[in-house]
Backbone as CSV, one residue per row, in Angstrom:
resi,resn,N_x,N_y,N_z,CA_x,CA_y,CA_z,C_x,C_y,C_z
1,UNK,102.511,86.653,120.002,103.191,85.673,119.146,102.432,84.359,119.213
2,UNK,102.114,84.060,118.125,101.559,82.936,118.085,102.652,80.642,118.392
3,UNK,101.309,80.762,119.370,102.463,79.604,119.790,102.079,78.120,119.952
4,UNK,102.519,77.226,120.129,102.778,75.408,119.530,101.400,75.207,119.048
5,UNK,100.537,75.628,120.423,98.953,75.404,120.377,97.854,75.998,119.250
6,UNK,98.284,77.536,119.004,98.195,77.925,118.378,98.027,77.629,116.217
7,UNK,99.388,76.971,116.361,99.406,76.879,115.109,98.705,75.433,114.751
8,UNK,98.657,74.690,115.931,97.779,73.198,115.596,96.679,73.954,115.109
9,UNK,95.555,74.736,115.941,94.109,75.121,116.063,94.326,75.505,114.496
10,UNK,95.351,76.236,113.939,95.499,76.892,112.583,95.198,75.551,111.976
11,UNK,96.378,74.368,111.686,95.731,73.469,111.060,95.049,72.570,110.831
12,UNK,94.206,73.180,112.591,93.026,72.624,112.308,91.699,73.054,111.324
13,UNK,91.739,74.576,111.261,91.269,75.042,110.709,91.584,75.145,109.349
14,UNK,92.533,75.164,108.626,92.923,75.447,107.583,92.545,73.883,106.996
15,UNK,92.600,72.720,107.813,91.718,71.576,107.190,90.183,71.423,107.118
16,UNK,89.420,71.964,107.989,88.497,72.173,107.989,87.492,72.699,106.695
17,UNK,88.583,73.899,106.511,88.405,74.909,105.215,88.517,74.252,103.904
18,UNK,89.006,72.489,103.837,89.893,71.955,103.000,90.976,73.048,101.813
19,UNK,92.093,73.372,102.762,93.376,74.146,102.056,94.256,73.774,102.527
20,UNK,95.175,73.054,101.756,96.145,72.590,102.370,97.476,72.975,103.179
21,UNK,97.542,72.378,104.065,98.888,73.284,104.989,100.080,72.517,104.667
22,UNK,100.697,73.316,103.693,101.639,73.284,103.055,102.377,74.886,103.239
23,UNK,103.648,75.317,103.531,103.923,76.721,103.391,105.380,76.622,102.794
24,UNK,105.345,77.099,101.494,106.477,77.700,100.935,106.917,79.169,100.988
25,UNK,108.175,79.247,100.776,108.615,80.433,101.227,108.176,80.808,99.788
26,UNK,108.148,82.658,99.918,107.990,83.115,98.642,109.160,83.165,97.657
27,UNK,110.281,82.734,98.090,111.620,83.040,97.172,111.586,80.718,96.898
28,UNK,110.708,79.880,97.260,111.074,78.615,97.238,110.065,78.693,95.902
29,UNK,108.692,79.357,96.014,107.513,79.315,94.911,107.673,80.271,93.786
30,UNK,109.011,81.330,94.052,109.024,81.854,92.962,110.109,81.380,91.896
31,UNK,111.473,80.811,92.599,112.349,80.070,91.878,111.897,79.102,91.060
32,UNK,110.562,78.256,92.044,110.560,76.805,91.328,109.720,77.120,89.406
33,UNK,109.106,78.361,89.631,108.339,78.899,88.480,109.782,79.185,87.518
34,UNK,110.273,80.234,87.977,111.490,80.475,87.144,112.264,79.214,86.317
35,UNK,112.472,78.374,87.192,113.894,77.314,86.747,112.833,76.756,85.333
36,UNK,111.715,76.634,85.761,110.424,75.702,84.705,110.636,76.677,83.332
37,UNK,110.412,78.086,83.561,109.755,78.952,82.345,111.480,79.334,82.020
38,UNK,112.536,79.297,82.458,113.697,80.329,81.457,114.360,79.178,81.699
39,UNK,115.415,78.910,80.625,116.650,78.241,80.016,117.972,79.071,80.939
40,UNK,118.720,78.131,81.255,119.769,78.884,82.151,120.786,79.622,81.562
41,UNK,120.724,79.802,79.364,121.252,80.514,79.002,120.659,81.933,78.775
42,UNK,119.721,81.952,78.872,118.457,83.129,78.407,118.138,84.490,79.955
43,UNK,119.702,84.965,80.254,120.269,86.013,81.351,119.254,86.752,81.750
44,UNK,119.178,87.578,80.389,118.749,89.299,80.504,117.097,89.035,80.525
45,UNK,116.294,87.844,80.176,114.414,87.729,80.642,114.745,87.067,81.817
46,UNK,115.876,86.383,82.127,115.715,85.610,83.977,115.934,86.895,84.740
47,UNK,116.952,87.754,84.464,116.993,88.419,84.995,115.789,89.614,85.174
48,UNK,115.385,89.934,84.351,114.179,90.806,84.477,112.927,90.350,85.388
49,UNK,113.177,89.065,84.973,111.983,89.014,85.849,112.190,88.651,87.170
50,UNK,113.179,88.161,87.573,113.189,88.608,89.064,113.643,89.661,89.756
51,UNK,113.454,91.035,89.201,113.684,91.931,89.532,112.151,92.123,90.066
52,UNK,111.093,91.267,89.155,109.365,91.468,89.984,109.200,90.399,91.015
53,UNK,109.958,89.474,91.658,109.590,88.392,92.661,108.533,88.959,93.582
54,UNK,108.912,90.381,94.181,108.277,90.690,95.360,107.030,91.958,94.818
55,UNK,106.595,92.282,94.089,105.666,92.737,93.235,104.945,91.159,92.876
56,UNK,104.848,90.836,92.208,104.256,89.172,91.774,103.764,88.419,92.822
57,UNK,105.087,88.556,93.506,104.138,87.420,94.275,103.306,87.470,95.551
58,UNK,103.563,89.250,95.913,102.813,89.785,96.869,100.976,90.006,96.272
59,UNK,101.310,89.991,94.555,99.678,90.304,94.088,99.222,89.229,94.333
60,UNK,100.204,87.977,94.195,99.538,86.294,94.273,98.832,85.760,95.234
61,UNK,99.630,86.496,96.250,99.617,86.149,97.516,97.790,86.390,98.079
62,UNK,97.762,87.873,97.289,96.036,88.720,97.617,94.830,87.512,96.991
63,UNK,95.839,87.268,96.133,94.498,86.681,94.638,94.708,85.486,95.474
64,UNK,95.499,84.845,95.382,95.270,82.988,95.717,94.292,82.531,96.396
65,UNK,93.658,83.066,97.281,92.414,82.701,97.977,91.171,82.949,97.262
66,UNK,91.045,83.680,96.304,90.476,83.942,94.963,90.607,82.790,93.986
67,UNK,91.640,82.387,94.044,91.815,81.302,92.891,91.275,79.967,93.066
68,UNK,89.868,79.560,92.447,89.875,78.312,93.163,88.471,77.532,92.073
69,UNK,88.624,76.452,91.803,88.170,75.718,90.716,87.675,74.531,91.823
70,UNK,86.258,74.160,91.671,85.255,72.784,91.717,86.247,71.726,91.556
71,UNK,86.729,71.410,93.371,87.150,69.991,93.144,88.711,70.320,93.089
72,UNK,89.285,71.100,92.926,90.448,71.349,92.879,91.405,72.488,93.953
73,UNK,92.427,72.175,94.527,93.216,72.923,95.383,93.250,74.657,94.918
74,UNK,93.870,75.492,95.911,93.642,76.568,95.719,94.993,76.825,94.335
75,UNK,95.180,77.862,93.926,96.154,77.839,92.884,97.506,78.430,93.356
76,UNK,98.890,77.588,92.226,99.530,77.727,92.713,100.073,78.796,91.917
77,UNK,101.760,79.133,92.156,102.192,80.915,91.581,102.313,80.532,89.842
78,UNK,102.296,79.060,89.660,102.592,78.635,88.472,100.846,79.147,88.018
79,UNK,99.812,78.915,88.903,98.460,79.024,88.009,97.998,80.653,87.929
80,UNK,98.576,81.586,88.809,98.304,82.923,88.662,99.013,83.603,87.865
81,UNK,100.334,82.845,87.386,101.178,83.746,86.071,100.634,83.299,84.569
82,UNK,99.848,81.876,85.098,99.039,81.571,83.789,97.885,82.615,83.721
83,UNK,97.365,82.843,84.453,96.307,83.865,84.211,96.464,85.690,84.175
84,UNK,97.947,85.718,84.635,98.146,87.052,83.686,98.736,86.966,82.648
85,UNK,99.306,85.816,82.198,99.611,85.685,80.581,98.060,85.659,79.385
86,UNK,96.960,85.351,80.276,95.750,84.959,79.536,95.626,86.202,79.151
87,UNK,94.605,85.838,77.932,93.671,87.242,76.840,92.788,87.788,77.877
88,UNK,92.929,89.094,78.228,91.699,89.591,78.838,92.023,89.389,80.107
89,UNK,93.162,89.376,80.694,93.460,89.761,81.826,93.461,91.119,82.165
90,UNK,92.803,91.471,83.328,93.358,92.628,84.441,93.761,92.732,85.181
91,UNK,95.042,93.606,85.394,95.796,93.363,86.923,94.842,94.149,87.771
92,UNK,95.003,94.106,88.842,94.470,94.486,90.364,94.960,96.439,90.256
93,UNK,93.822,97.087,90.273,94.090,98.131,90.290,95.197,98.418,91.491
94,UNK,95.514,100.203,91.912,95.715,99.691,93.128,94.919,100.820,94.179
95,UNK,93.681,100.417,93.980,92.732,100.641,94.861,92.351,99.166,95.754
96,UNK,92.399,98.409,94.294,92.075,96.934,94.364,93.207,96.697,95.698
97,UNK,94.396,96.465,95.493,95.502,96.268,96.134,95.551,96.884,97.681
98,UNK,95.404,98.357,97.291,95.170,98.817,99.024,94.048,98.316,99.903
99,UNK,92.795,98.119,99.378,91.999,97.642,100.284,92.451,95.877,100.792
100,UNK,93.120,95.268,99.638,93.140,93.870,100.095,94.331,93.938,101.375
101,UNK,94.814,94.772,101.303,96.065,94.978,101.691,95.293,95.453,103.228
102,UNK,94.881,96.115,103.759,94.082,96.686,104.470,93.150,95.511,105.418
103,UNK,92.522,94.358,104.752,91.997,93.523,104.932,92.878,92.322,105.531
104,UNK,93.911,92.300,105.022,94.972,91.569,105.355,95.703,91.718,106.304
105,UNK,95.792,93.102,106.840,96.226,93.523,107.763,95.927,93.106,108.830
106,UNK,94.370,93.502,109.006,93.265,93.794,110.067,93.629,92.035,110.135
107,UNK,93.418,91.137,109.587,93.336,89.606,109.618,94.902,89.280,110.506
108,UNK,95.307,89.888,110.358,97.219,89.592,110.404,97.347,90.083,112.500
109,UNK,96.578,91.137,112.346,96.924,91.814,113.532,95.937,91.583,114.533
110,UNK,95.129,90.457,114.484,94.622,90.085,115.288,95.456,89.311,116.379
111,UNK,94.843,88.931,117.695,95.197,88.338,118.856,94.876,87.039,118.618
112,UNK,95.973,85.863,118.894,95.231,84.491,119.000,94.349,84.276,119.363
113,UNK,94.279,84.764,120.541,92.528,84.669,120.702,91.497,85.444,120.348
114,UNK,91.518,86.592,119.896,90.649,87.307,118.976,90.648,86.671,117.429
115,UNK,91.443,86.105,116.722,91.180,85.370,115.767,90.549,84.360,115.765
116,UNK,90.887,83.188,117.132,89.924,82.051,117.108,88.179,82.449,117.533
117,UNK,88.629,83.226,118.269,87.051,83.755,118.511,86.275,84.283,117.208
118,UNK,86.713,84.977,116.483,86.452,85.690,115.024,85.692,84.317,114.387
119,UNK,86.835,83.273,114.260,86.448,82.214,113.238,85.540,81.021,113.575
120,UNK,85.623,81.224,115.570,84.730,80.413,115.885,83.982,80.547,117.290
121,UNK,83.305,81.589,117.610,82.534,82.923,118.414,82.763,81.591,119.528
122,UNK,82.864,81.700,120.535,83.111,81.115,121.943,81.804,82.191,123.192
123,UNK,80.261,81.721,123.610,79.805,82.486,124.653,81.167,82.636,125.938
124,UNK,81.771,81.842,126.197,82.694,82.461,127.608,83.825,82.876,126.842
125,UNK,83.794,83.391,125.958,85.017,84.180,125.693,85.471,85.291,126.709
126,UNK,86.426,85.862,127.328,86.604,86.408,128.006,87.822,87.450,127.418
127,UNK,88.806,87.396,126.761,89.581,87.973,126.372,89.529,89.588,125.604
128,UNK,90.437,90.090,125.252,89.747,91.731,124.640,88.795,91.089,123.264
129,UNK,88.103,91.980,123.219,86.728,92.088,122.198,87.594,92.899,120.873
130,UNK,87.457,92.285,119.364,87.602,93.198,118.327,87.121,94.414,118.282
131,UNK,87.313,95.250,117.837,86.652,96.522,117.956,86.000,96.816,116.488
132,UNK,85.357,97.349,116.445,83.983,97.835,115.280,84.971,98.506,114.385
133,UNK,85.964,99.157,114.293,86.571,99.886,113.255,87.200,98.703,112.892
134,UNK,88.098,97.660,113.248,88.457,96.567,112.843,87.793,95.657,112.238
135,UNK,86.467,95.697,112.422,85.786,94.734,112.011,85.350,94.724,110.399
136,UNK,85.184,96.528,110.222,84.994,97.010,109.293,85.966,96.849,108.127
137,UNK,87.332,97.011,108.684,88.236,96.606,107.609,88.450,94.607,107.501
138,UNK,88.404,94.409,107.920,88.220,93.145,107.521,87.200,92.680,106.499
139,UNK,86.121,93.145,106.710,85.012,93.339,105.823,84.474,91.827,105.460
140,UNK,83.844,91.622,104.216,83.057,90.731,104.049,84.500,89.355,103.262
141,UNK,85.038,88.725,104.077,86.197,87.784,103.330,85.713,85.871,103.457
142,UNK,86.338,85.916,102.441,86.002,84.124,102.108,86.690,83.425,103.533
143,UNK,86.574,81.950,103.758,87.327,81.301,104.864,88.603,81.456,104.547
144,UNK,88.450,81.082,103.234,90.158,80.783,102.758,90.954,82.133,102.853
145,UNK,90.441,83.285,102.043,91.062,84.914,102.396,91.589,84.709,104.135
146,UNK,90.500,84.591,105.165,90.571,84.986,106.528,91.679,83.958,106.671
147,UNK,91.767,82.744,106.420,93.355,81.892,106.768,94.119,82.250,106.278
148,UNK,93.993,82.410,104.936,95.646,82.755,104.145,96.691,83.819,104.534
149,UNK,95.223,85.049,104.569,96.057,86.044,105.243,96.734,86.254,106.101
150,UNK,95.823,85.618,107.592,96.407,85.584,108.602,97.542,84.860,108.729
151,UNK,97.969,83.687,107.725,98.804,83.069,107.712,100.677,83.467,106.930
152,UNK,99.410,84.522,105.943,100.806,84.948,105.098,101.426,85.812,105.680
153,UNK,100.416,86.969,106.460,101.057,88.143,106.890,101.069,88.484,108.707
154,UNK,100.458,87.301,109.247,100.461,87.351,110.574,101.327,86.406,111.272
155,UNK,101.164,85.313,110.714,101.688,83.764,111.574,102.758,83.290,111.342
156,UNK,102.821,83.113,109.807,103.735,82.482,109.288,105.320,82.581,109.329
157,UNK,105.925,81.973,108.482,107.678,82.131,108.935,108.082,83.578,108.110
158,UNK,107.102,83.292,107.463,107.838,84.496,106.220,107.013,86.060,106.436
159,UNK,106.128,86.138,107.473,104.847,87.277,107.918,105.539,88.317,107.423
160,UNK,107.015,88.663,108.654,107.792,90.115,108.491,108.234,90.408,107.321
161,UNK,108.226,89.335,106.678,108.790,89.298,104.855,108.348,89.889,103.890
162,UNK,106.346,89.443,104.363,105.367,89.856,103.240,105.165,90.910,103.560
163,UNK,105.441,91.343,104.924,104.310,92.839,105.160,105.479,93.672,104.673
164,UNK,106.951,93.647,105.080,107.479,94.564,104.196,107.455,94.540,102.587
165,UNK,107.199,93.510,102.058,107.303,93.462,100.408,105.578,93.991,99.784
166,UNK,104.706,94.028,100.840,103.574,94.336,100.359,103.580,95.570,100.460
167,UNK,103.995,95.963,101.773,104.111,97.774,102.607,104.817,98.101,101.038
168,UNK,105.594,97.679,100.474,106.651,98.377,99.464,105.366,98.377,98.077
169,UNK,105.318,97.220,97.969,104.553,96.885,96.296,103.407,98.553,96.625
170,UNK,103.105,98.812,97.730,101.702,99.583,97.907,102.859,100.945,97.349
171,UNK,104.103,101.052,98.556,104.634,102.388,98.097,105.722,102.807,96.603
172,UNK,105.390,101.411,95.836,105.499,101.657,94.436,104.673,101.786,93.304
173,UNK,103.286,102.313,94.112,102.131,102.326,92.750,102.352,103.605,92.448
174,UNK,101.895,103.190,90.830,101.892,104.395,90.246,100.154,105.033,89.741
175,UNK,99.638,106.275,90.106,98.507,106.461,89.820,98.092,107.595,89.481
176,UNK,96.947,107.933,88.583,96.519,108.754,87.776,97.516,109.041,86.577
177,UNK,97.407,107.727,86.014,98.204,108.053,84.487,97.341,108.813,83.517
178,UNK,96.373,108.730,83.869,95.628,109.286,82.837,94.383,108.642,82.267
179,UNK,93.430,108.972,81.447,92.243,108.249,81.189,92.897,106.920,80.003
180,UNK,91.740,105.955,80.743,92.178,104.784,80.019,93.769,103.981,80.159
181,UNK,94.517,104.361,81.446,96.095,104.066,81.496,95.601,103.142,82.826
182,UNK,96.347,102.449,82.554,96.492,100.750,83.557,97.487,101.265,84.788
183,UNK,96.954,101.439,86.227,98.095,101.510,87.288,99.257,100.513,86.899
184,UNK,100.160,100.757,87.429,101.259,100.301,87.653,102.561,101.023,88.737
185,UNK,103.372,99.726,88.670,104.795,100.214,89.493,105.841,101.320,88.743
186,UNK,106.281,101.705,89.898,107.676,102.478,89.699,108.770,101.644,90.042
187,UNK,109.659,101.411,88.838,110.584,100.766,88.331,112.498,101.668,88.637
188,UNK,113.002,101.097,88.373,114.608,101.449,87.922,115.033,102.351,88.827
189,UNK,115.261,103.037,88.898,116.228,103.552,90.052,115.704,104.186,91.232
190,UNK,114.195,104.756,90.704,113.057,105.363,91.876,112.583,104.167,92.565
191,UNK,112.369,103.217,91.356,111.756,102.097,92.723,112.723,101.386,93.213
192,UNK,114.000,101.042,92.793,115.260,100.860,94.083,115.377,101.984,95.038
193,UNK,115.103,103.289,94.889,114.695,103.878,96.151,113.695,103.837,96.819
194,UNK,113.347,103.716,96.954,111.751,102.971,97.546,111.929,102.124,98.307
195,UNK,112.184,100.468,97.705,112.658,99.851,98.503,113.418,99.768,99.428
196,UNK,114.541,100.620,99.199,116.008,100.949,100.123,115.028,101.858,101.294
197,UNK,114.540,102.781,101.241,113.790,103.418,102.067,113.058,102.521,102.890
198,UNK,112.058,101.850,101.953,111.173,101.183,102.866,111.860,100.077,103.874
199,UNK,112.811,99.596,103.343,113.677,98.578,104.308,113.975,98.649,105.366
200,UNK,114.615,100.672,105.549,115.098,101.136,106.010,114.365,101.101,107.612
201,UNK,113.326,101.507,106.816,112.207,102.103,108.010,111.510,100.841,109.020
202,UNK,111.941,99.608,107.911,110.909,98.178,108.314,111.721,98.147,109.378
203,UNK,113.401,97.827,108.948,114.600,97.996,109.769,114.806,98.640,111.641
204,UNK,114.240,100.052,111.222,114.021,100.856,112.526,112.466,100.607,113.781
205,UNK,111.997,99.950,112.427,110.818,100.075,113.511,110.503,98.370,114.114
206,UNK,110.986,97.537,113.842,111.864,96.313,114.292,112.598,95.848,115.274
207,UNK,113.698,97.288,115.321,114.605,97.005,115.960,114.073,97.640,117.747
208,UNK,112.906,98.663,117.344,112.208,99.301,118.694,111.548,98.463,118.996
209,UNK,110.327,97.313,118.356,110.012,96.597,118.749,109.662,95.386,117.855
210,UNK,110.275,93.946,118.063,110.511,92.659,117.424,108.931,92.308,116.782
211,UNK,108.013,92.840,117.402,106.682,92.402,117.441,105.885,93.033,116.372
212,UNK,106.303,93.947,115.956,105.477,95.070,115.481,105.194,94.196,113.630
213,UNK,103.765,95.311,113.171,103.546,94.412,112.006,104.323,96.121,111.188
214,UNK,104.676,95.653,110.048,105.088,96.820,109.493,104.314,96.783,108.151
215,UNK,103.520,96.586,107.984,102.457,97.040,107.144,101.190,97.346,107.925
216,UNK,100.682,97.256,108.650,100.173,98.057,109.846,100.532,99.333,109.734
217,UNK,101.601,99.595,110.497,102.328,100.852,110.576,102.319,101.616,109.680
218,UNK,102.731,101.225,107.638,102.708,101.783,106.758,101.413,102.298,106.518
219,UNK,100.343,101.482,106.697,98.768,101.809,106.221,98.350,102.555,107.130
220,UNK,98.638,103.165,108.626,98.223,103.624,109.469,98.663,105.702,109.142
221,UNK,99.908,105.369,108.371,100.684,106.668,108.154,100.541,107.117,106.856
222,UNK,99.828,106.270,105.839,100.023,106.810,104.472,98.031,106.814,104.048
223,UNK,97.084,106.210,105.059,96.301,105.855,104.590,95.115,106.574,105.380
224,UNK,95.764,106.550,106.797,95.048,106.962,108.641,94.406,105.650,108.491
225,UNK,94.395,104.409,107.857,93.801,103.214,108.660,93.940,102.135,108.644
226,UNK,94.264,101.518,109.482,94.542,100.125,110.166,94.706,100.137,111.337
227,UNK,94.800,98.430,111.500,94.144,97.498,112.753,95.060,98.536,114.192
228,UNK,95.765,99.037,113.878,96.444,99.680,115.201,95.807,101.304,115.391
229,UNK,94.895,101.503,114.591,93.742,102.546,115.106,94.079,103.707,115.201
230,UNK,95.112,104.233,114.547,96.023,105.626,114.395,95.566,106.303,113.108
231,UNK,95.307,107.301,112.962,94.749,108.129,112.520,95.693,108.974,111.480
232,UNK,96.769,108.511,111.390,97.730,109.540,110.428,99.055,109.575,111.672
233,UNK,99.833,110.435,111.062,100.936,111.166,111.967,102.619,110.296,111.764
């Protein structure tokens, strides 16, 4: 668990990186979009669309460290719904999605001190060493990717939040529609089962241990890989 000291070194780093440490919850950044774009008489599109909060803003979450303009802050959920409203948008396959997801992980499930070491190699380091299969999934990531993540899905207030809403967004893709067909989610009553399931399970494996990442766990059983080095089963 990351602790007092800990999260300074974070913003120390996360200034360093110039990104600002600012953390909204994902239900504070997705409302404030909502109240802006729908009229409080206009039900049945408010309502629809927050039936996607945790789909949306888990893709945002991947991209935002991606998002980033000369001279200007990283983007906010208001600038990534502008750019899937744009001509010639593509959503994130979800190949795209599992690997970021994967990457995020490996970033998330690091050790305080295997992360500071990661971001800033120490000769007397003494603590456990990353291991080479970990290293691999982490792969080649921007500064900002390696903070955000660790921040969205490792550190932060909302970590256990994202990894179950991401663990889910992954176990609602839909794939091989066919040639030329755009992945997507499973919706309406299959993907309220889904979720109810996946909750379920975030739920149980929580309650065995407070610590545990549960998107870890999901990618370890549906994928054989992540940062906890399990192979399937």
């Amino acid at each position: 668990m990351a602790t007092d000291a800990d999260m300074i070194q974070m913003e120390e780093l996360f200034s360093a990186a110039g990104l600002p440490w600012v953390e909204l919850t994902p239900e504070q950044q997705f409302a404030a979009y909502a109240t802006q774009q729908f009229r409080p008489a206009d039900r049945r599109t408010r309502s629809a669309f927050w039936g996607l909060e945790d789909p949306l803003m888990q893709q945002y979450y991947l991209q935002q460290p991606l998002m980033t303009t000369p001279g200007q802050e990283y983007g906010s959920f208001a600038d990534y719904m502008s750019q899937v409203g744009a001509t010639g948008y593509q959503a994130p396959t979800s190949a795209t999605l599992g690997e970021r997801a994967r990457r995020a992980s490996a970033m998330a499930g690091l050790t305080p001190g295997q992360f500071f070491q990661y971001m800033d190699p120490q000769e007397d380091y003494a603590g456990p060493a990353i291991s080479e299969d970990v290293l691999r999934q982490i792969g080649e990531l921007t500064p900002a990717q390696q903070l955000m993540y660790r921040q969205t899905y490792g550190t932060g207030t909302s970590a256990a939040q994202n990894q179950l809403a991401l663990a889910t967004l992954l176990a609602r893709q839909r794939t091989g529609l066919g040639a030329g067909a755009s992945d997507g989610i499973y919706g309406g009553q299959y993907g309220r089962a889904i979720e109810s399931a996946m909750g379920e399970l975030s739920g149980q494996l929580l309650a065995r241990d407070p610590e545990a990442n549960f998107l870890d766990w999901y990618l370890q059983r549906t994928t054989g890989v992540g940062p906890g080095g399990l192979t399937g089963g």
